[in-house]
C-alpha positions in Angstrom: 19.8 49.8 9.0 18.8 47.8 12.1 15.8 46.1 10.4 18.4 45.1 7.5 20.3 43.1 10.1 17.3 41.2 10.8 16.3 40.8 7.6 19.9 39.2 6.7 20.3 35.3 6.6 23.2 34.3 8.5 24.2 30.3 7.9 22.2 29.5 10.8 19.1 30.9 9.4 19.7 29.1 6.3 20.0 26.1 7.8 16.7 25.9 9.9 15.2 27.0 6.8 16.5 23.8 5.1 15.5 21.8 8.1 12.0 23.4 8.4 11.4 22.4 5.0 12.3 19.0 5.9 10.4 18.8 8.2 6.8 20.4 6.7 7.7 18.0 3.3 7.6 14.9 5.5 4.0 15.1 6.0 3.4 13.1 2.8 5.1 9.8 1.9 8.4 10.0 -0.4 6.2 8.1 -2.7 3.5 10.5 -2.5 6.3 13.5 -2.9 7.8 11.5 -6.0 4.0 11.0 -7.8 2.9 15.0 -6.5 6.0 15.9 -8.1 5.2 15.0 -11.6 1.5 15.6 -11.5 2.4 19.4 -11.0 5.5 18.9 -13.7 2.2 17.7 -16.2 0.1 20.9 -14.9 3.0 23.2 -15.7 3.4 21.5 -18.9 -0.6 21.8 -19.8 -0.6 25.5 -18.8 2.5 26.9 -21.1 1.2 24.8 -24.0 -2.1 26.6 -23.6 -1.0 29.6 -22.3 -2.3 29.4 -18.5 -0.6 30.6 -15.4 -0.1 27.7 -13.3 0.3 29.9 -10.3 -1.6 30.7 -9.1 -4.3 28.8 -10.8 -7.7 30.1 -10.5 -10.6 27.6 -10.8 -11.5 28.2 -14.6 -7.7 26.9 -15.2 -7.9 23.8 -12.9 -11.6 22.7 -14.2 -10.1 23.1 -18.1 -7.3 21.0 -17.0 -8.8 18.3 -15.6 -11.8 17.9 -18.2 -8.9 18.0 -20.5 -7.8 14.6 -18.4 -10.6 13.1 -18.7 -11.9 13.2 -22.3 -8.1 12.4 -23.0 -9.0 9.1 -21.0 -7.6 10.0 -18.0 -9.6 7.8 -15.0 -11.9 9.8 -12.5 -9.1 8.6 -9.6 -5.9 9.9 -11.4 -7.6 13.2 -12.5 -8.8 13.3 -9.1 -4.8 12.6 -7.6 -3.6 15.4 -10.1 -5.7 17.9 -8.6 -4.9 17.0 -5.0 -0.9 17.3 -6.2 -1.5 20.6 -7.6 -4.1 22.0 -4.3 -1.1 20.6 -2.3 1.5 22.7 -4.5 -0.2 25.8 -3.9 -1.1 24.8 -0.5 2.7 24.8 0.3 3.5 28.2 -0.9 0.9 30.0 1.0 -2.1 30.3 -1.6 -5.5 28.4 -0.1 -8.1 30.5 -1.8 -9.4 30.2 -5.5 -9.2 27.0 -6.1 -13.7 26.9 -6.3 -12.8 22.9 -4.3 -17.1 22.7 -4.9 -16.8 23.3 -8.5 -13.8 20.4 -9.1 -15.4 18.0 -6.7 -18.6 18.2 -8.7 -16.8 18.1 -11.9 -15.2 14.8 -10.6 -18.2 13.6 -8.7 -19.8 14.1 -12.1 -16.9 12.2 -14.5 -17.8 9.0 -12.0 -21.5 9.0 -12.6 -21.0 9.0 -16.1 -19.0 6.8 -16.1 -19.3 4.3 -13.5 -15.5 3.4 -13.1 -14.7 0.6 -10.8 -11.2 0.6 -9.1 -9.4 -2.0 -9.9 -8.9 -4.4 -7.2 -6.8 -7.5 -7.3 -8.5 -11.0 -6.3 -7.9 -12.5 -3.2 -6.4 -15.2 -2.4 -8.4 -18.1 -0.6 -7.4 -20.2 2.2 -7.9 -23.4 0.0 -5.9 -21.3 -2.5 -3.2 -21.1 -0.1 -3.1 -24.2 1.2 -2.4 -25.8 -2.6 0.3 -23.5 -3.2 2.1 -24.1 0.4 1.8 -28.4 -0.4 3.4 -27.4 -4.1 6.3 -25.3 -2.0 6.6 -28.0 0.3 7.2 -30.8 -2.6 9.7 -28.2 -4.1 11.8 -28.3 -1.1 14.5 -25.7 -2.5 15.9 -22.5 -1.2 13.3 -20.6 -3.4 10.1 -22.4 -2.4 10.9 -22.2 1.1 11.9 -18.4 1.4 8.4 -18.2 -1.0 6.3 -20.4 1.5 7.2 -18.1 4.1 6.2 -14.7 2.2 3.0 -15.6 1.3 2.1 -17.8 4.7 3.5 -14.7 6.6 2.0 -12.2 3.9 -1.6 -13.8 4.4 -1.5 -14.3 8.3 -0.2 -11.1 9.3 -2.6 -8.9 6.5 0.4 -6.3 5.7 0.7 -4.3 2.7 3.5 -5.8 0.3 6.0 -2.8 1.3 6.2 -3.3 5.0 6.3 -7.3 4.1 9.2 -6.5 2.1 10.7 -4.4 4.7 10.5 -6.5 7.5 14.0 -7.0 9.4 15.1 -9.9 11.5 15.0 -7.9 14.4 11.4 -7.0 13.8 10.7 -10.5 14.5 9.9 -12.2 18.0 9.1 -16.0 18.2 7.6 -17.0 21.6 5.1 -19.8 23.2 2.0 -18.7 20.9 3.7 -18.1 17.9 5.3 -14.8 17.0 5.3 -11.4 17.1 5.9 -8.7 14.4 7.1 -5.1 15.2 5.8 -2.7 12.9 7.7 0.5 13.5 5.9 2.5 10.3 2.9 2.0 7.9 0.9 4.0 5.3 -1.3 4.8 8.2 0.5 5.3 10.8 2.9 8.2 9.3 3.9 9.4 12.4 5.6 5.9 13.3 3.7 5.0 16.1 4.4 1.7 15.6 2.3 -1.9 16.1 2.7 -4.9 17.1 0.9 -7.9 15.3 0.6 -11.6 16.7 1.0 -14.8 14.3 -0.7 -17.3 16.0 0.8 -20.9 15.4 -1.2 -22.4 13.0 -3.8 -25.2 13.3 -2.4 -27.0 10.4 1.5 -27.4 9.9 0.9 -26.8 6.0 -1.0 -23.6 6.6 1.1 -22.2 9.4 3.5 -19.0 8.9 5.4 -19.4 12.1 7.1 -23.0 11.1 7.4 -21.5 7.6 9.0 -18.3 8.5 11.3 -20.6 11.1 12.4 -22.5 8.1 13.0 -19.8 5.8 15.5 -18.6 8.8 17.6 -21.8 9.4 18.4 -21.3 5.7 18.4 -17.3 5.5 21.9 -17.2 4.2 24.4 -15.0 6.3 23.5 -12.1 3.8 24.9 -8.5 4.2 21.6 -6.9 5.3 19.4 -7.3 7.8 15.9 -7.5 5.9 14.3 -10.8 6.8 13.5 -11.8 2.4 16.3 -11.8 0.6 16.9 -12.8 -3.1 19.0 -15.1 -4.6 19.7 -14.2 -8.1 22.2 -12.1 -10.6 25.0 -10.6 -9.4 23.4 -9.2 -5.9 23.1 -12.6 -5.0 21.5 -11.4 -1.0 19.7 -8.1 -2.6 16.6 -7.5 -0.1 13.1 -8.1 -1.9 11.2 -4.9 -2.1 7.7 -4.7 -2.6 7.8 -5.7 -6.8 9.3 -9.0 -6.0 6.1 -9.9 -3.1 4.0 -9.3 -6.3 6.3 -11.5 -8.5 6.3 -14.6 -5.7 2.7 -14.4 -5.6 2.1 -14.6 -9.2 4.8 -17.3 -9.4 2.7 -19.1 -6.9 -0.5 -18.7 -7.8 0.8 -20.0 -11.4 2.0 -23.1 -9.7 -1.4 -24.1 -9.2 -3.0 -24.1 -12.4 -4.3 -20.1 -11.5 -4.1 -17.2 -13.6 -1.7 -14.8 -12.2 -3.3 -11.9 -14.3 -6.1 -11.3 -11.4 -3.8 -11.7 -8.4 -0.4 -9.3 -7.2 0.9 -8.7 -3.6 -2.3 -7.0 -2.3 -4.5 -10.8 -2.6 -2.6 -11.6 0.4 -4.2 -8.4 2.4 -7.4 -9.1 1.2 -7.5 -12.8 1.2 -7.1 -12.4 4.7 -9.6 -10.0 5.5 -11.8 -11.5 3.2 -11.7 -15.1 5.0 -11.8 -13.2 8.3 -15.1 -11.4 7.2 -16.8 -14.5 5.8 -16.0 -16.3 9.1 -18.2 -13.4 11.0 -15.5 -12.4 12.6 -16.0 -8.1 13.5 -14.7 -5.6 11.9 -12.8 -4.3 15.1 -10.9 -7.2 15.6 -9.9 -7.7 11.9 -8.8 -4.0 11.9 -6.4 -4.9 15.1 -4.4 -7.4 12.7 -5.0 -5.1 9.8 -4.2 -1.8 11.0 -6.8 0.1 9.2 -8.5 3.0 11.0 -11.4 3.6 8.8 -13.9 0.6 8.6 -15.5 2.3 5.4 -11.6 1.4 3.8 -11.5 -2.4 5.5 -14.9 -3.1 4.4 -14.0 -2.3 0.5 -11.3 -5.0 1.4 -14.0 -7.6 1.5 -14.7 -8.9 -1.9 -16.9 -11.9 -1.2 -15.6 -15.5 -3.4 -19.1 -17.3 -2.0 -22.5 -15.1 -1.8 -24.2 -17.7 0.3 -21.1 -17.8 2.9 -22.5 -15.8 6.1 -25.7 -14.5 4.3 -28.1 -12.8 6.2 -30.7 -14.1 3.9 -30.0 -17.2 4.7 -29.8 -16.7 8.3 -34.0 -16.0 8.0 -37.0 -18.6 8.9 -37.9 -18.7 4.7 
């Protein structure tokens, strides 16, 4: 009878369930939740059509599955997300064994060397590049090209991924004698909110430099009903905030205003325009990680996709 007492959930109980749950779920993204989510909604789908137990999977079941992926068409990095998604499912609910993690990772490692995939990767914009588009904005003069002069100045000198760009707030935002100062509460890599700071230098050239472009998108920042430093001007939500979609819209609205293709370019040529032009100008990896954020140099140096082989060529820098 006693251990029956114990055993019983009173409100209480229930609720630091909930809130434990909470709290072990916010280890991943809400984005990452949302794409696990429906990976493991496919698995489930996959194992009742072929008459698999989902859970718990053994390794025979997840090896099917995922060669199933791939010869369906599937790329090497989504089949290799799906099986993360469902390792993270059973992870959750107590099961860590069975899941033969050599056996996948060969199958996968495998699937690449066959096939030789290539992630795609957006180009990056150049400092020539930007430097058109900002003296196209600047003939424009209108509310538009001015709140887009600022995005992509401060998009390219400040290296952020487009959802903390979109997210930025006014109060995130500190102008002083050198320029300004972003406050970065929370990033992809920083899940534990931590928090940055980043410094915008003024810039050498008044066509070129984010801080006067970001103090002229403010003068004539409507008083809008939010606090989010890019707002939109369209439709019914005339002061909407711009999320993360509309960066990649401006940029290939911009990139279009200068005779470019927009197919090749989104949101993320700012990040690695920047790191790009900071890597061809020799500067080090260190200090192009402080604006950046990145902790891993392996991931900052896949950010570097060279637009001129002879710039900073250790060939060249030889006595031939």
């Amino acid at each position: 009878m006693q251990l029956n007492l114990f055993l019983h959930h009173t409100p209480e109980i229930e609720a630091l369930h909930r809130d434990r749950k909470k709290y072990s779920d916010a280890i991943l993204a809400h984005e990452t939740q949302l794409a696990y989510h429906y990976d493991w909604q496919m698995f489930t789908c996959w194992c009742q059509q072929n008459r698999r137990l989902e859970f718990p999977a053994d390794a025979e079941t997840l090896t099917l599955y995922l060669t199933d992926m791939l010869r369906s068409g599937a790329k090497v990095s989504s089949t290799r997300r799906r099986y993360h998604a469902i390792a993270h499912y059973h992870r959750s609910k107590g099961i860590v064994d069975g899941f033969a993690k050599t056996e996948i990772l060969n199958l996968l490692l495998g699937a690449q060397r066959l096939r030789c995939e290539k992630p795609r990767r957006r180009r990056p914009l150049t400092i020539p590049n930007l430097r058109s588009i900002s003296e196209a904005l600047l003939k424009d003069d209108s509310r538009i090209a001015i709140r887009d002069r600022a995005v992509m100045l401060l998009g390219f000198a400040s290296a952020l991924r487009s959802v903390n760009l979109a997210g930025l707030t006014l109060s995130e935002v500190d102008f002083c004698a050198q320029g300004l100062i972003l406050t970065i509460p929370k990033e992809k890599q920083d899940q534990e909110g931590r928090g940055r700071l980043i410094g915008i230098p003024t810039g050498k050239s008044e066509i070129t430099c984010a801080v006067k472009a970001l103090q002229d998108w403010i003068a004539i920042r409507p008083g809008a009903p939010t606090q989010r430093l890019f707002v939109g001007f369209n439709g019914r939500h005339h002061y909407r905030p711009i999320e993360a979609e509309g960066i990649r819209k401006i940029v290939k609205r911009c990139v279009t205003r200068i005779g470019l293709d927009p197919r090749p370019y989104g949101a993320h040529s700012l990040r690695s325009g920047f790191i790009t032009a900071a890597g061809e100008a020799n500067m080090s990896d260190l200090l192009i990680a402080e604006q950046t954020g990145h902790r891993s140099m392996d991931t900052l140096r896949d950010y570097l996709r060279r637009t001129n082989v002879f710039r900073s060529n250790a060939c060249a820098a030889l006595d031939l």
